[in-house]
N, C-alpha and C positions, 0 to 999 in steps of 0.2 A: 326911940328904942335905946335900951342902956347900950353902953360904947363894949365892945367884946373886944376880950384881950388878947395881943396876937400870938404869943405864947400856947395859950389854950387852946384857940384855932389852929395855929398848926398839928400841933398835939392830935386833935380831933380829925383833921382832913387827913392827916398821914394815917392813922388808922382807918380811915374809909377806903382811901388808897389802896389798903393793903388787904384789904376785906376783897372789893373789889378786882386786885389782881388776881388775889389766889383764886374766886372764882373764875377770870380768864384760865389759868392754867388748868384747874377742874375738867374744862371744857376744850382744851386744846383740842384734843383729838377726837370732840366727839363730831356728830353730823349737827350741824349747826341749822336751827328754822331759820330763815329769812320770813321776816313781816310784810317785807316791800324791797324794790327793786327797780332802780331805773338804768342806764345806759354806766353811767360814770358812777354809780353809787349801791351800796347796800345800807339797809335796814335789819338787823337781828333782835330775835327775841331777847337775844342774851343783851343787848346792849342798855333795855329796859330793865332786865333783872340788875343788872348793875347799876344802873342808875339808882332803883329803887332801894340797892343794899347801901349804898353812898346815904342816900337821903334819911334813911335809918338813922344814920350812926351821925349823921351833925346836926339832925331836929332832936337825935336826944339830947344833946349837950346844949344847943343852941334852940329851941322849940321855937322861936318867935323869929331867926333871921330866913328869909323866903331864901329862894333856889332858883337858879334859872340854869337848866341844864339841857342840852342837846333833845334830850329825850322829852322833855316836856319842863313846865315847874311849878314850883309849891309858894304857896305866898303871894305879897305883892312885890314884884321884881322890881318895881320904882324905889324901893326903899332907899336910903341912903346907904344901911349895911344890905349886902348878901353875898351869897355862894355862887362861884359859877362853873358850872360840872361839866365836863364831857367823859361819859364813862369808860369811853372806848374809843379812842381817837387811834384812828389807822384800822377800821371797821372790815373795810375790804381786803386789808390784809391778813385779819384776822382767819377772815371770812375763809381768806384762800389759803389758809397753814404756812404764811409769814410768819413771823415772829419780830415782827416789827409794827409794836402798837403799846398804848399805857391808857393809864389814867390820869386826868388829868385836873385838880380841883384847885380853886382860888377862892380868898375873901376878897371883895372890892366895898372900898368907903369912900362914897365921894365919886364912883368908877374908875377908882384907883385900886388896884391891886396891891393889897398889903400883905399879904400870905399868899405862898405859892408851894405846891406838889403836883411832881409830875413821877408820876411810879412807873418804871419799867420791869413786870413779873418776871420776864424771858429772862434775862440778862442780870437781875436783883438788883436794878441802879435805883433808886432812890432820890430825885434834886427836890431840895428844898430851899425856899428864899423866906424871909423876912423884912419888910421895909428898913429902910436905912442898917440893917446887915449882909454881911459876907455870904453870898451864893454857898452853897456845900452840893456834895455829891458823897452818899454815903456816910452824912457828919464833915466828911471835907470840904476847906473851902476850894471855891474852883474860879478861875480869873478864864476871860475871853484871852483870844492870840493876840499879839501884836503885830502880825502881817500885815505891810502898807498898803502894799501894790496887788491888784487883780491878777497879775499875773502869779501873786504866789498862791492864791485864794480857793479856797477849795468851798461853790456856793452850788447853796441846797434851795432848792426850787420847788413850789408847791401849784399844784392847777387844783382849783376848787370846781364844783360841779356842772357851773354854768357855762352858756357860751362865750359870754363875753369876758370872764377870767382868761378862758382859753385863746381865745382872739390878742387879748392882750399880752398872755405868756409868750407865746410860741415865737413872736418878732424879737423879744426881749429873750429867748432861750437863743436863739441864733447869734446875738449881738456877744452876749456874756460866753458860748462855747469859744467862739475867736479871741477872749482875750483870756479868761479865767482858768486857772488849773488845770480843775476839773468840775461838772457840774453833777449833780447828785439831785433824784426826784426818788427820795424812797415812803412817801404816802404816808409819812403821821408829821403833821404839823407841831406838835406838843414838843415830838421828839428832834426836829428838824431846829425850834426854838433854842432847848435844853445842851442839843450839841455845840452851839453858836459861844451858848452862858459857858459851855468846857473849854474850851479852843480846837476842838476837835474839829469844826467848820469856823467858816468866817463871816459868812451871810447868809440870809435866808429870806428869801423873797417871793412873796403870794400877792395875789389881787382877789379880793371878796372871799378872805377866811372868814371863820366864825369867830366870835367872841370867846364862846368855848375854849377852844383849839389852843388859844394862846394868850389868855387872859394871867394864867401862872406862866407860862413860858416867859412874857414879858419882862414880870417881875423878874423873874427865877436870870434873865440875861442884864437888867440894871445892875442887879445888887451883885453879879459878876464884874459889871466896870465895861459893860459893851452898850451902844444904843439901841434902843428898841421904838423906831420911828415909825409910825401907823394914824391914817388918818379915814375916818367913815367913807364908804365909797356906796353906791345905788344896795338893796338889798339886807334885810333885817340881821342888826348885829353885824354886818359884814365890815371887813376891813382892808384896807391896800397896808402887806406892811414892810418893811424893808430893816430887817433885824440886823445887825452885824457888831462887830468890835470898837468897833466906835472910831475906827481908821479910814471906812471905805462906802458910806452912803453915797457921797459926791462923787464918786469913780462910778458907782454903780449907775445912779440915775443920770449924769452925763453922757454914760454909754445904750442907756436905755432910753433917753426922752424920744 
């Protein structure tokens, strides 16, 4: 497959992005279908329509790079290049008239993530990354904190669907309330990423997110100058990750082993 350029790809995913959000806002207040529905989770209609308008707007530009996105995908995802989409990451927030959710899309070459957007419609923040450059928010660039210590650290916490994320968070939520700030569970992985990549938080810690969820996030908190350490755990796409400023992994997982 010819080599696509990351320039162009951004260009393209930020407008899917934004296609994308404005249909979240469209729908803010309307009554929203649910497709499916289990204990910890929703499925919406909308969440396929969005997917679908994303997949538009970078098979026209890009016709031949497949898509692996939350919602389903196009192509063969083995490919060396593709997209990887979540249209609506913080679903259940959506669902409930939070206002805490985005879009979330990346290129990966190699399952490296070299483009990254994460759109928030609510709010009109905008993060974008580019390999080997400057994180921005809005065109701006934006650097992680430099907070040492747990104690100054203000860490965001994500529980994915399963049981045994949750088995594993809740020992690890008790460990981290005793020593850290403050601790923060606000239900979009993408955006829990993105705030780490601002300095707004310091860490951000999940067991068995999706690929989706934080495939730009990751990039989008590198090319801020913070670590984004994650390694495959049981569970398709799933991942243990432990994002932060690149100060505080060993604090973290010492106080959590």
């Amino acid at each position: 497959m010819r080599s696509v350029k990351n320039d162009q790809a951004l260009a393209t995913a930020i407008r899917a992005a934004k296609a994308a959000g404005a249909l979240m806002l469209k729908n803010r207040w309307a009554v929203k279908k649910i497709n499916s529905e289990t204990q910890h989770d929703i499925k919406l209609e909308l969440d396929v329509r969005s997917q679908k308008t994303i997949e538009r707007i970078l098979r026209k530009e890009f016709p031949k790079v497949p898509i692996l996105g939350e919602e389903g995908f196009t192509g063969d995802i083995k490919e060396e290049t593709r997209w990887v989409v979540d249209p609506i990451d913080g679903t259940v927030n959506f669902a409930h008239g939070i206002p805490h959710c985005c879009v979330s899309i990346a290129l990966q070459q190699s399952r490296q993530s070299v483009v990254g957007v994460v759109y928030d419609p609510f709010v009109g923040e905008l993060f974008t990354a580019v390999c080997g450059q400057r994180a921005k928010l809005n065109g701006r660039p934006i650097a992680v904190s430099k907070r040492a210590y747990l104690e100054q650290a203000i860490v965001s916490l994500g529980f994915a669907k399963n049981m045994f994320s949750m088995e594993q968070m809740v020992p690890t939520m008790m460990a981290l309330i005793q020593r850290a700030r403050k601790i923060r569970i606000m239900g979009s992985a993408a955006l829990a990423a993105v705030y780490v990549a601002a300095g707004r938080t310091d860490v951000y810690l999940e067991y068995g997110v999706r690929l989706w969820d934080i495939a730009a996030g990751g990039l989008i908190i590198e090319c801020a100058g913070g670590e984004f350490w994650h390694r495959p755990v049981e569970g398709e796409h799933a991942y243990h990750v432990v994002a932060n400023n690149g100060l505080l992994r060993e604090q973290v997982e010492k106080l959590t082993a």
